[in-house]
Backbone atoms as SQL, in Angstrom:
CREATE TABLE atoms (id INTEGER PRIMARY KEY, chain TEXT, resi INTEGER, resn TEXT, atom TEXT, x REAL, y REAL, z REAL);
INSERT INTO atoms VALUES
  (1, 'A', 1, 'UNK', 'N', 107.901, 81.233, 134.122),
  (2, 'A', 1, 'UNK', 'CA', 107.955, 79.974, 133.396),
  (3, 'A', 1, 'UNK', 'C', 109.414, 79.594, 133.183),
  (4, 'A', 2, 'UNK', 'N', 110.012, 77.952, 133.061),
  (5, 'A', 2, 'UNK', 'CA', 110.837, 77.997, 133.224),
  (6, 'A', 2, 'UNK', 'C', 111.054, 77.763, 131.314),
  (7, 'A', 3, 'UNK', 'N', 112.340, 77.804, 131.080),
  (8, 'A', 3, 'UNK', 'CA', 112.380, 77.470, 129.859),
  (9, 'A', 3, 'UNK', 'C', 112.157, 76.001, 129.062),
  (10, 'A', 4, 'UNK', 'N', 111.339, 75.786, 128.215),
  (11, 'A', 4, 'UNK', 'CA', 110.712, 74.885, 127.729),
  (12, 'A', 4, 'UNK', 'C', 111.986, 73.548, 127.260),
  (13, 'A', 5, 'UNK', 'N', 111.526, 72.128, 127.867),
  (14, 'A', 5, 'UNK', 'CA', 112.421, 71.515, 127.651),
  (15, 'A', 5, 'UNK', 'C', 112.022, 70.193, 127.207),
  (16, 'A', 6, 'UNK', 'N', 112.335, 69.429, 126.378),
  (17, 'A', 6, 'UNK', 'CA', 111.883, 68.015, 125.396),
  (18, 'A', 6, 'UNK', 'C', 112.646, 66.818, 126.592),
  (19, 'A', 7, 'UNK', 'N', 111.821, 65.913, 126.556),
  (20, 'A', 7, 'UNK', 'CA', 112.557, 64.519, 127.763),
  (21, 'A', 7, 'UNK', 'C', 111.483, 63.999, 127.059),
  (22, 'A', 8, 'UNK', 'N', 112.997, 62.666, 126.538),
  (23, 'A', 8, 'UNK', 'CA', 112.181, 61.054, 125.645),
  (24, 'A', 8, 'UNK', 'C', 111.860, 60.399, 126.493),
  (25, 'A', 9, 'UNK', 'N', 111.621, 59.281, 126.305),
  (26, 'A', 9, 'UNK', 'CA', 111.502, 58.037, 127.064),
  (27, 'A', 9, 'UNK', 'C', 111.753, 56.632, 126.208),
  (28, 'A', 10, 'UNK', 'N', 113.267, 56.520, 126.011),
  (29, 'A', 10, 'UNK', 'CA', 113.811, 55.248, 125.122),
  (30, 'A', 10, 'UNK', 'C', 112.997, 54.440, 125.411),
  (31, 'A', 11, 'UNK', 'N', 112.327, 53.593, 124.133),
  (32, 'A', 11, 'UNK', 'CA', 111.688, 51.983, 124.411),
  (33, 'A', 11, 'UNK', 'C', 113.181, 51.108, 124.202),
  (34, 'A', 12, 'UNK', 'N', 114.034, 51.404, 123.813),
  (35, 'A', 12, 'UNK', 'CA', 115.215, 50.101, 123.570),
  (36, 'A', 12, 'UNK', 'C', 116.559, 50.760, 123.644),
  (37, 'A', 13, 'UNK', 'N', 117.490, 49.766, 123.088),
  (38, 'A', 13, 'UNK', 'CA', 118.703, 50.237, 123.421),
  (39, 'A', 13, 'UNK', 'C', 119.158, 51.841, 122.406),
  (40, 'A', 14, 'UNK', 'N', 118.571, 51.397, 121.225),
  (41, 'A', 14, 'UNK', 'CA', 119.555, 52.339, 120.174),
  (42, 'A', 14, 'UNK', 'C', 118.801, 53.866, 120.725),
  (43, 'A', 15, 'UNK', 'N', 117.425, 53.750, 120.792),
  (44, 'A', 15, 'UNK', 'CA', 117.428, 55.197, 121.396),
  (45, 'A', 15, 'UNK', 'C', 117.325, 55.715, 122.896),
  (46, 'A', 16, 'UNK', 'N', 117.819, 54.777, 123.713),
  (47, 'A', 16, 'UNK', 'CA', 118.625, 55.356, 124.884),
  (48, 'A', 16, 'UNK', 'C', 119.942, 56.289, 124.554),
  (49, 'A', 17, 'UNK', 'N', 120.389, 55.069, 123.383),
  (50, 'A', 17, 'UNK', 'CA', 122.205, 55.601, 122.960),
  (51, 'A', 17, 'UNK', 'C', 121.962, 57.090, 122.395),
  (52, 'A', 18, 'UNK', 'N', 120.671, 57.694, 121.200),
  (53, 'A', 18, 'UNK', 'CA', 120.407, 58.694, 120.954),
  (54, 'A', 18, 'UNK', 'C', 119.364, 59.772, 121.650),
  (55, 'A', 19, 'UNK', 'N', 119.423, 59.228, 122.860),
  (56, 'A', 19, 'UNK', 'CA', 118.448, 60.099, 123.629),
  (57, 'A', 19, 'UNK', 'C', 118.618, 61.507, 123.813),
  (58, 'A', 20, 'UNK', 'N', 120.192, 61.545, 124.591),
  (59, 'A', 20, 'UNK', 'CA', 120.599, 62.780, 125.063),
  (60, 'A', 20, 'UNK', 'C', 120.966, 63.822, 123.680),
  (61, 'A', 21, 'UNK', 'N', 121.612, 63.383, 122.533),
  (62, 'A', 21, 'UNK', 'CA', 121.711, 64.459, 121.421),
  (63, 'A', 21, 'UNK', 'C', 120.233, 64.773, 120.717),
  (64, 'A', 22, 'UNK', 'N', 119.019, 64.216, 120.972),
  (65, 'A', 22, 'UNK', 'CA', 117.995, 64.155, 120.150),
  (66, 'A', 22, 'UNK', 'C', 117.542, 64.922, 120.906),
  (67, 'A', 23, 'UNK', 'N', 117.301, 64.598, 122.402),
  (68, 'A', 23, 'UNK', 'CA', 116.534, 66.038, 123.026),
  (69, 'A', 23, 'UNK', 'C', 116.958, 66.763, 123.593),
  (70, 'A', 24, 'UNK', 'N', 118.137, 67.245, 123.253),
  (71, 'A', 24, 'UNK', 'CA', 118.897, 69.072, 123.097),
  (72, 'A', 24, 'UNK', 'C', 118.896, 69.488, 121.534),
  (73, 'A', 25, 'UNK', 'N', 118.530, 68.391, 120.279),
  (74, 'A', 25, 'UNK', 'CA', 118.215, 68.582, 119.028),
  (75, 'A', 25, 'UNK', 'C', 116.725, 69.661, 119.414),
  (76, 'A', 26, 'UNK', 'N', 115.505, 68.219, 120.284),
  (77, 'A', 26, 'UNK', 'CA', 114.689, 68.749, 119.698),
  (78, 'A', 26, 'UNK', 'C', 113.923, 70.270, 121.431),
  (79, 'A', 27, 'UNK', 'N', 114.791, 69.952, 122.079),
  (80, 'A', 27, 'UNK', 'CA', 114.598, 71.071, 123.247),
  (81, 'A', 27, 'UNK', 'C', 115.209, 72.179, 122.146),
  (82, 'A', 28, 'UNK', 'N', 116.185, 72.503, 121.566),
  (83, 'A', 28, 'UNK', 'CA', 116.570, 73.688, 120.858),
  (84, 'A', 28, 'UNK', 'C', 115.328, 74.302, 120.100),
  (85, 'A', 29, 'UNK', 'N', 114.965, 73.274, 118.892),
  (86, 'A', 29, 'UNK', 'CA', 114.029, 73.315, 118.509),
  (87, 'A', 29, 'UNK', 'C', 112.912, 74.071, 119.250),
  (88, 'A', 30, 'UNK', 'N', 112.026, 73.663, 120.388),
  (89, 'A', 30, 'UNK', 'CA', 111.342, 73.958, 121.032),
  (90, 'A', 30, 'UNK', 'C', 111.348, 75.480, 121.175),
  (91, 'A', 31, 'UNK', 'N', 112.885, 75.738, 121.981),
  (92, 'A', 31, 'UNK', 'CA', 112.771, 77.093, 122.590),
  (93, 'A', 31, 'UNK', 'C', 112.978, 77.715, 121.601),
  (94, 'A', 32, 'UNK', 'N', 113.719, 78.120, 120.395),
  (95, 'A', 32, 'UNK', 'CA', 114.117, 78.734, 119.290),
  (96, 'A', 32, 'UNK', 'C', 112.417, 78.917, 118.822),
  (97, 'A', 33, 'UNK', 'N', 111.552, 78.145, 118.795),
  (98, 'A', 33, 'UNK', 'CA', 109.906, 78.483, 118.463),
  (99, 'A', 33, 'UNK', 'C', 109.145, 79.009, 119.610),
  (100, 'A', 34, 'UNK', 'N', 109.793, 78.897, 120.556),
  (101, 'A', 34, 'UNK', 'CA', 109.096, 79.375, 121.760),
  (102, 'A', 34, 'UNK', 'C', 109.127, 81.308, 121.413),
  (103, 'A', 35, 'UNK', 'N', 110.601, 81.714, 121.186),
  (104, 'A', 35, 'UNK', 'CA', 110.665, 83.002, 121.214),
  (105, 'A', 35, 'UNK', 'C', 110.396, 83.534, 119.426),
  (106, 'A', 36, 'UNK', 'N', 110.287, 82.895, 118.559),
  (107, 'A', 36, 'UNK', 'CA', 109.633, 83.267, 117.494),
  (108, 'A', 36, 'UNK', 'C', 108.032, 83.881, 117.593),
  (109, 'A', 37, 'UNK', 'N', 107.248, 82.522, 118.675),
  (110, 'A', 37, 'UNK', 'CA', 106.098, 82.900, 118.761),
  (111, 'A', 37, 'UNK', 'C', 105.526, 83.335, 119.445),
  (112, 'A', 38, 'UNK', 'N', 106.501, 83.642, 120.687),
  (113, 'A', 38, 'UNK', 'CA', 106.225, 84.966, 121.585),
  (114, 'A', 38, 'UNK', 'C', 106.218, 86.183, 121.132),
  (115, 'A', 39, 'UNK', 'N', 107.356, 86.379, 119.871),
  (116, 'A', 39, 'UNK', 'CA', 107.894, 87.689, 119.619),
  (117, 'A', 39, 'UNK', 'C', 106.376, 88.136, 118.391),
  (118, 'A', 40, 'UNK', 'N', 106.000, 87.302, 117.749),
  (119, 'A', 40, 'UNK', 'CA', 104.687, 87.144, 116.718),
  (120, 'A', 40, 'UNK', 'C', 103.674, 87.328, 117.553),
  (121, 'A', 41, 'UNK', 'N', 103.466, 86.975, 119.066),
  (122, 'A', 41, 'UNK', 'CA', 101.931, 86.839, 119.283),
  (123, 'A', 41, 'UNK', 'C', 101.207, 88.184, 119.458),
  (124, 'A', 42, 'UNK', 'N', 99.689, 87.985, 118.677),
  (125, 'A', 42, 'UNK', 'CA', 99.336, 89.464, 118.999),
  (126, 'A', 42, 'UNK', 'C', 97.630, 88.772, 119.272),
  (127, 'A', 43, 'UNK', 'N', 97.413, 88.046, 120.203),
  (128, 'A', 43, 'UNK', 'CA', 96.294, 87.560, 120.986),
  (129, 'A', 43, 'UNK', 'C', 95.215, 86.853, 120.456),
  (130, 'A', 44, 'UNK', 'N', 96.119, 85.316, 119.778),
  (131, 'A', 44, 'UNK', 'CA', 96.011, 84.539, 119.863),
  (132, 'A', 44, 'UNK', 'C', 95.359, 83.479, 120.714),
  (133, 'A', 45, 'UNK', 'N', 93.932, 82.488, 120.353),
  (134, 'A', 45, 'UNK', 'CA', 93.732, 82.048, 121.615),
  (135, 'A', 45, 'UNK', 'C', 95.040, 80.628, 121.657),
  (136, 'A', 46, 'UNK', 'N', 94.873, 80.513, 122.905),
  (137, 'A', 46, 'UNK', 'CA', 95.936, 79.237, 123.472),
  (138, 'A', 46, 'UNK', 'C', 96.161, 78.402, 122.253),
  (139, 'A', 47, 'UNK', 'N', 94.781, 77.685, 122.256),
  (140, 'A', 47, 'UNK', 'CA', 94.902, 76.754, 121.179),
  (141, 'A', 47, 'UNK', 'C', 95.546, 77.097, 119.798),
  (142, 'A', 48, 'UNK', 'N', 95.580, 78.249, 119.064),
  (143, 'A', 48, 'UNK', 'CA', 96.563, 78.433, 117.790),
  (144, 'A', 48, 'UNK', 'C', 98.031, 78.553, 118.487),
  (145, 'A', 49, 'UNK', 'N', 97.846, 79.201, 119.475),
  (146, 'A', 49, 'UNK', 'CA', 99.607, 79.099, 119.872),
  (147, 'A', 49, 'UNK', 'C', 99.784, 78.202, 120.456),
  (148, 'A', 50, 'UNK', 'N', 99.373, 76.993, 120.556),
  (149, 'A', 50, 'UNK', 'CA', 100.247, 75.872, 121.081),
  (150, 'A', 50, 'UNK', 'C', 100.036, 74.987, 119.734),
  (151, 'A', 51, 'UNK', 'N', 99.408, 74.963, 118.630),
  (152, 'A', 51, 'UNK', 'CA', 99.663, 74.521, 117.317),
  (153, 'A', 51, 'UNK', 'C', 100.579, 75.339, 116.428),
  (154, 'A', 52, 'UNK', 'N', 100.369, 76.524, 116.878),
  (155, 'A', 52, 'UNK', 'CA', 101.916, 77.169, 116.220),
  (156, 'A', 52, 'UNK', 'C', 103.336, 76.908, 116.592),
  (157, 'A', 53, 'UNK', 'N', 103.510, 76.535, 117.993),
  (158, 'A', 53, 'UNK', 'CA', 104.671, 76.044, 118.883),
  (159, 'A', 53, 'UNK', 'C', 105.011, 75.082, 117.504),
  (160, 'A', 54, 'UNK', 'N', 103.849, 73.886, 117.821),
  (161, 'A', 54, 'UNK', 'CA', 104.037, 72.487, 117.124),
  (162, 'A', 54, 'UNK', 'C', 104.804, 72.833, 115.788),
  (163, 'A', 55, 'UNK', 'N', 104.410, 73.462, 114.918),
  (164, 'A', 55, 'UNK', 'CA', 104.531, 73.580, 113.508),
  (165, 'A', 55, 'UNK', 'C', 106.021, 74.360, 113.399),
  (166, 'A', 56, 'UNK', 'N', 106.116, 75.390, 114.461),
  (167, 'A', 56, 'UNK', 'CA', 107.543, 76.221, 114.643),
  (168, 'A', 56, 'UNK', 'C', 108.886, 75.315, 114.799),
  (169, 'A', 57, 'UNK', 'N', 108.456, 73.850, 115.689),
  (170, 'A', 57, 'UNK', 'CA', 109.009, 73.287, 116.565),
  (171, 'A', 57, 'UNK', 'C', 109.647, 72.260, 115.111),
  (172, 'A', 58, 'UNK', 'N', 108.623, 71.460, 115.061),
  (173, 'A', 58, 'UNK', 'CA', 108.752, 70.805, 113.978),
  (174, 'A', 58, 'UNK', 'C', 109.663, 71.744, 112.114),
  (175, 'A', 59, 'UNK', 'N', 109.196, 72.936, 111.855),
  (176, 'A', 59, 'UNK', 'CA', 109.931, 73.376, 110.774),
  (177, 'A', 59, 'UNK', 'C', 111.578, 73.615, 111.473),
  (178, 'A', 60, 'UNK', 'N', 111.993, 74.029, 112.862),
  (179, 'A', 60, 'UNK', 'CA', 113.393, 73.412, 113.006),
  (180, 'A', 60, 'UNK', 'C', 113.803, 72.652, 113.037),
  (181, 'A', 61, 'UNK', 'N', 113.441, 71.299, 112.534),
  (182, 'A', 61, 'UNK', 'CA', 114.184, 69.912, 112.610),
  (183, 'A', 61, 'UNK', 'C', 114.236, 69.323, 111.655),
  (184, 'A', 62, 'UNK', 'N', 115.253, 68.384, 111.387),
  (185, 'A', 62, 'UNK', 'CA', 115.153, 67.430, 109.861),
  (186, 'A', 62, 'UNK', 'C', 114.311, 66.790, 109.816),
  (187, 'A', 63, 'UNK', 'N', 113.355, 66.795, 108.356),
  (188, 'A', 63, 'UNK', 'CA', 112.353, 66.519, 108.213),
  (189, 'A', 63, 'UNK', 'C', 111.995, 64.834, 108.479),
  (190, 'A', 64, 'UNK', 'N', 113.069, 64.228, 108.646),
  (191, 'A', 64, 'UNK', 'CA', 112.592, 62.928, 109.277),
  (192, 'A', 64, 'UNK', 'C', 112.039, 62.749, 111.089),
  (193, 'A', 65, 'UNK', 'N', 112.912, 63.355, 111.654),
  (194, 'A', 65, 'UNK', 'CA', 113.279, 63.766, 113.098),
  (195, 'A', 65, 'UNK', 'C', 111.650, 64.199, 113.186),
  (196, 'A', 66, 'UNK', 'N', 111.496, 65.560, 112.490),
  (197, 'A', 66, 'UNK', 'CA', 110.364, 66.308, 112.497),
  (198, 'A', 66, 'UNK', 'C', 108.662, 65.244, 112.385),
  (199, 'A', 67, 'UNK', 'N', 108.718, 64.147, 111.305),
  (200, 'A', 67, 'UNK', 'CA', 107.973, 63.582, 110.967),
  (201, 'A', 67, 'UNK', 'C', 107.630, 62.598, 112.497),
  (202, 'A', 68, 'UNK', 'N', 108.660, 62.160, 112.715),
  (203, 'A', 68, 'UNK', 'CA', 108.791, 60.791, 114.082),
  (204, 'A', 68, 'UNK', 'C', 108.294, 61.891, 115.292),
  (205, 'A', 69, 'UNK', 'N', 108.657, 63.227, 115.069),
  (206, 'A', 69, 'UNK', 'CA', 108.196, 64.086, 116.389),
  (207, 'A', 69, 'UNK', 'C', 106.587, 63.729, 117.068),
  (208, 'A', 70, 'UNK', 'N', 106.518, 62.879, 118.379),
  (209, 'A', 70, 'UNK', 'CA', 104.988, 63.234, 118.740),
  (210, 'A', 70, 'UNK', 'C', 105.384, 63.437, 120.702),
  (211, 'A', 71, 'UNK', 'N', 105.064, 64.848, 120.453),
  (212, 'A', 71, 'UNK', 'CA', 105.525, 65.704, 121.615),
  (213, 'A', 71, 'UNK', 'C', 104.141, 65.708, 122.799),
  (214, 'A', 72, 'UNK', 'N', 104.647, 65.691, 123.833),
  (215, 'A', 72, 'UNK', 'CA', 103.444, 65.883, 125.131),
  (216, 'A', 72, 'UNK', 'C', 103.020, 66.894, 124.710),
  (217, 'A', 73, 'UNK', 'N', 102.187, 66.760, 124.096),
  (218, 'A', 73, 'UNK', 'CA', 100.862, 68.216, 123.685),
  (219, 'A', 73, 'UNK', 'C', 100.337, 69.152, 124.969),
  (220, 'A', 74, 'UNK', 'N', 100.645, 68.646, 126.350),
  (221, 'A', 74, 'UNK', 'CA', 99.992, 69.062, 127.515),
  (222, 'A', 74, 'UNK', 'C', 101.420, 69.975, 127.843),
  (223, 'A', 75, 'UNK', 'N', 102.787, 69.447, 127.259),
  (224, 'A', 75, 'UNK', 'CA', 103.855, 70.628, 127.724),
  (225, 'A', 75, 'UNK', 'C', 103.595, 72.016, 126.432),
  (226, 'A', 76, 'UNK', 'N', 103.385, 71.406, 125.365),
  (227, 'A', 76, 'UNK', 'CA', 103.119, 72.330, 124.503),
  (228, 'A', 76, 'UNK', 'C', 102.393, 73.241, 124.917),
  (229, 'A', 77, 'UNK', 'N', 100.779, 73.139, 125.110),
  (230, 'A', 77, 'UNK', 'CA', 100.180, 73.734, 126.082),
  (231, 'A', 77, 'UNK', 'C', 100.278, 74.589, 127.256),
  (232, 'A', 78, 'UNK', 'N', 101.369, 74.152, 127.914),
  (233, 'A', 78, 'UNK', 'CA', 101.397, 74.796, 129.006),
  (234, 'A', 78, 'UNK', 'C', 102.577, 75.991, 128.575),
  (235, 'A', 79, 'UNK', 'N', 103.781, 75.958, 127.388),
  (236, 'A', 79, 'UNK', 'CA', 104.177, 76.965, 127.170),
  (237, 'A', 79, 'UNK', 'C', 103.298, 78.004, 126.133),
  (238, 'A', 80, 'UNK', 'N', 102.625, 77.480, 125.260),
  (239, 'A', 80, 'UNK', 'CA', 101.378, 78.479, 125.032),
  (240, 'A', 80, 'UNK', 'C', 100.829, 79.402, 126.205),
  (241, 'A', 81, 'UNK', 'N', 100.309, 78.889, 126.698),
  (242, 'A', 81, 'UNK', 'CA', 99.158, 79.535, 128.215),
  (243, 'A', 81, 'UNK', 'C', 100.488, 80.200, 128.634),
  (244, 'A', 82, 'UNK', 'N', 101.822, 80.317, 129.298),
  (245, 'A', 82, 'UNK', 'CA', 102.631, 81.309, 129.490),
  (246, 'A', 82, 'UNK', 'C', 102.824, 82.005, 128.380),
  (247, 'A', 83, 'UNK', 'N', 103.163, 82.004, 127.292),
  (248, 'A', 83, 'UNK', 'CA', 102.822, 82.816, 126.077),
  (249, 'A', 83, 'UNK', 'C', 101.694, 83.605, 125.638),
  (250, 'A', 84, 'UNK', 'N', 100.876, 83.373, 126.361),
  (251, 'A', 84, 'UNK', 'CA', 99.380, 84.294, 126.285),
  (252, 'A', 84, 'UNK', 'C', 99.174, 85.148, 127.436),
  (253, 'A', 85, 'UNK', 'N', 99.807, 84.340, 128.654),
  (254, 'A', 85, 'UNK', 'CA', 99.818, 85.117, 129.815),
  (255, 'A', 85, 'UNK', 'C', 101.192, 86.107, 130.182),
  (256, 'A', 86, 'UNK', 'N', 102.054, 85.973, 128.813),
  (257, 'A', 86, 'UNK', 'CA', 102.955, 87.114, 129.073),
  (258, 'A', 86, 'UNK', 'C', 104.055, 86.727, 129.728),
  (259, 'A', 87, 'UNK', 'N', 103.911, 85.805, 130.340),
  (260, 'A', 87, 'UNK', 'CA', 105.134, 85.556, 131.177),
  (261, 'A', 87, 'UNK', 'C', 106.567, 85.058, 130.786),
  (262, 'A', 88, 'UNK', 'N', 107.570, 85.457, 130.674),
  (263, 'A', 88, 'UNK', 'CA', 108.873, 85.880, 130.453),
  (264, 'A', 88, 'UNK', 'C', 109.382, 84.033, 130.583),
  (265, 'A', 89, 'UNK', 'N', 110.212, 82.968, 129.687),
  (266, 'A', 89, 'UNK', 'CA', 110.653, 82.144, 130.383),
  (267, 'A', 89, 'UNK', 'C', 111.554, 81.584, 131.159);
């Protein structure tokens, strides 16, 4: 697996201008919960660990950032399912 990574998609100008610091904000985020809840999992089905990602993901960020967060649930997912299947990212 490769390591888990956040990509926006600006609707306008101002968050084009904050695109690139927001998602290495919230890609940090991501992976920093990625290896929390790898290092925690003890066989978990998918579905709690890709709502644990969420909640991991979200308690690293300012709670506004965190609130506006609505993440491709299907990438979430797919680093869960490598997280269950063991695989290293």
């Amino acid at each position: 697996m490769s390591e888990p990574h956040v990509t926006l998609t600006p609707r306008d100008p101002v968050q084009e201008k904050l695109r690139g610091p927001l998602e290495e904000q919230l890609t940090s985020a991501l992976q920093a919960a990625a290896v929390r809840v790898r290092s925690d999992y003890a066989g978990e089905p998918v579905e709690q660990v890709c709502q644990r990602l969420l909640d991991e993901t979200r308690s690293g960020l300012h709670p506004d950032i965190a609130a506006g967060f609505e993440p491709d649930m299907d990438e979430f997912c797919r680093v869960a399912v490598a997280i269950v299947r063991g695989e290293a990212p």
